[in-house]
N, C-alpha and C positions, 0 to 999 in steps of 0.2 A: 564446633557448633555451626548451623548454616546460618547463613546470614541473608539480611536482604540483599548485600550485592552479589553472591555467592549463589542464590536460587537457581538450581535448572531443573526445570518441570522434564517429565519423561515425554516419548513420543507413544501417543495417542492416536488410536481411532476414534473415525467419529462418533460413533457409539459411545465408548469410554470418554470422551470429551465431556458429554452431556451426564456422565455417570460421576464424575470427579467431583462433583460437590462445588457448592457457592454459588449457585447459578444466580442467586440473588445479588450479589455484585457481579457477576462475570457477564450475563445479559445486557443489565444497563448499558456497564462500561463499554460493552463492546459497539453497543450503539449508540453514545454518545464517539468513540473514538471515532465512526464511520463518517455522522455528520459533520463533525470538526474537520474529517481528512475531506471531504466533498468540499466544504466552505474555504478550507486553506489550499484547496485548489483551483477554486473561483478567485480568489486574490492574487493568484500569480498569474491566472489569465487577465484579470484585470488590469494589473502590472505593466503589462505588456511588451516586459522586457527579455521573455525566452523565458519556455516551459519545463516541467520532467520528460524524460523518451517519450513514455506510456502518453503522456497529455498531448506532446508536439503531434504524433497520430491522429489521438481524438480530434482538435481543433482541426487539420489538415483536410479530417472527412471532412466534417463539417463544411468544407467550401465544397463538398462534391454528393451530397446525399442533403434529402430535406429535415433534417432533423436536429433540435438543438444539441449544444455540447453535452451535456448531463444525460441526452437520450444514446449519445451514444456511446460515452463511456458506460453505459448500461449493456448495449446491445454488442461490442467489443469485448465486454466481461464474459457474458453470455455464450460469444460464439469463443473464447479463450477456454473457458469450462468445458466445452467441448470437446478439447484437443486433448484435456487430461483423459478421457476415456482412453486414445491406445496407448498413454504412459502412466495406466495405470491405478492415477491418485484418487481419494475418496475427499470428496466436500465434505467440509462442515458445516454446521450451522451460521457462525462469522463468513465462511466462504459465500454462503446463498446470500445470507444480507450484503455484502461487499458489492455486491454485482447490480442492488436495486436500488440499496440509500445512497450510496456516495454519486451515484449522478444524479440522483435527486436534490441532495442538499449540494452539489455544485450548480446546478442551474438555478436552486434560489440564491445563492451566493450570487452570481453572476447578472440576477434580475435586482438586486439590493446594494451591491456595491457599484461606487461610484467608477467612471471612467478616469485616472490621475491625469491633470493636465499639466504635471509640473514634475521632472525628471526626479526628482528630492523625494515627491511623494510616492512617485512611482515604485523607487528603490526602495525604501520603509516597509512597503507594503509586500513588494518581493518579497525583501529580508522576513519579516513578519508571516509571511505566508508560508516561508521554508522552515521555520524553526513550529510552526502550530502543524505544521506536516508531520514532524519530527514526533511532536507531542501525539497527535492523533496517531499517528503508525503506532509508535509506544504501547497505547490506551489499549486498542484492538486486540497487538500481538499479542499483548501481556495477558488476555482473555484465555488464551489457550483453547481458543473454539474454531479452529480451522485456518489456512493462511486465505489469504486473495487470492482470485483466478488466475491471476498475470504474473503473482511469486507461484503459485504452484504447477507453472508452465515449469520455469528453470528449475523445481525445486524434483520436478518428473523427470526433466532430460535429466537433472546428476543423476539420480536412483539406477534411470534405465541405461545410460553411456557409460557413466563411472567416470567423466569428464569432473574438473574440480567445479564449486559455485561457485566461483568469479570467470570461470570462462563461461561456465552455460551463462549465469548471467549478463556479462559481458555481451556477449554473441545476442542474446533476445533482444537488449536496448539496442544497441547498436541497428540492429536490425529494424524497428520499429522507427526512431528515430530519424534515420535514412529515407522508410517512407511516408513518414510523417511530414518530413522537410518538402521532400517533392511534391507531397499532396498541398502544400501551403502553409502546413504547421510553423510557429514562431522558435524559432532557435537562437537563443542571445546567452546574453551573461546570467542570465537564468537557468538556463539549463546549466553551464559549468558553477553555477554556486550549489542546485541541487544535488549534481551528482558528486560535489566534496564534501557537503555539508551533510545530506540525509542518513548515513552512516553513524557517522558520529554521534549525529543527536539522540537517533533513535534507540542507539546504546546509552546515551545519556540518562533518555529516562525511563526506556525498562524498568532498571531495577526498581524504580519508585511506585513503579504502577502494576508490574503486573501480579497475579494472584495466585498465593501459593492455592495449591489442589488436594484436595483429600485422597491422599492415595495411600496404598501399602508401601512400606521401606523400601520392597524388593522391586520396583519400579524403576529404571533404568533411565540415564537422564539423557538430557535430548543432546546430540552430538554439538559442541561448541560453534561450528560452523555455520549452522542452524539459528543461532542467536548470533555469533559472532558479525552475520553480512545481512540484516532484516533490512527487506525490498521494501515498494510502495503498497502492494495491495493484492 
């Protein structure tokens, strides 16, 4: 018998995404999980103790473009969606929202939380912002209504190279990160707790969140890798 930890949903287009049934949990969910993962990335900026790859980027512009962080992890999303046209991928619905709410609800995080003036508080809030990351990627993925702009860059290059996901992923942070740092972005002990910890968690709590799909038996399930390495967004 399947089980909740045992669930794996098929791979979906986007069409079929919006045809699987539940949309009445799968919508909310999927946009509460987007504003959570916006706000739990306002608190590791806040922090200020070193960000994710994708963020050390964002903040980086930000000293180089007039625009706040939340605008342009918007406008970053935006011009990353773009890049999926020559490998290929099809947005979903979660994909289009991913690219609007989550710098939205990161620059209200960022205009509502406080700056920590005290090393103790700052690390809490880290910690605290890496593990609500964990939860909101969770919430989203669990949706089954498309990945994020920035996972479906690496999730193009495996399809189109035939490269494993942890090199293409490997290779994209790495890459970002790099000029993230040069542009000014914050790289600390923040970045190495994210990229040990966000893994884990996010398998932690899949199984608890995401939503089985009305589908036919003969639905094919989505390759373990797929779930096995779930990115930021």
């Amino acid at each position: 018998m399947t089980t909740r930890r045992t669930y794996d949903p098929p791979t979906l287009s986007s069409l079929a995404q919006l045809r699987a049934g539940r949309l009445g949990r799968r919508v909310p969910q999927l946009v509460v999980g987007l504003l959570l993962y916006g706000w739990s990335m306002a608190m590791m900026v806040q922090a200020g103790l070193g960000l994710d790859p994708w963020d050390v980027l964002h903040e980086g512009l930000t000293r180089h473009v007039p625009l706040s962080f939340g605008q342009v992890v918007i406008v970053v999303g935006a011009l990353v969606l773009l890049l999926w046209i020559p490998l290929r991928q099809w947005p979903g619905l979660g994909t289009l929202l991913n690219v609007v709410l989550i710098g939205l609800a990161a620059d209200w995080g960022i205009a509502v939380l406080p700056t920590p003036d005290h090393v103790g508080v700052a690390a809490t809030m880290l910690v605290a912002g890496v593990v609500l990351n964990g939860l909101a990627g969770a919430l989203y993925i669990g949706t089954h209504l498309g990945p994020g702009p920035r996972d479906g860059l690496w999730l193009g290059i495996v399809r189109l190279t035939g490269c494993s996901v942890r090199m293409a992923r490997t290779s994209v942070e790495i890459t970002v990160v790099v000029i993230g740092f040069a542009l000014g972005g914050t790289v600390g002990a923040g970045t190495v707790l994210y990229a040990l910890a966000i893994g884990p968690l996010v398998q932690l709590f899949l199984p608890w969140v995401q939503v089985r799909l009305d589908l036919p038996c003969s639905a094919g399930p989505v390759p373990a890798r797929d779930l096995a390495e779930p990115g930021r967004d």
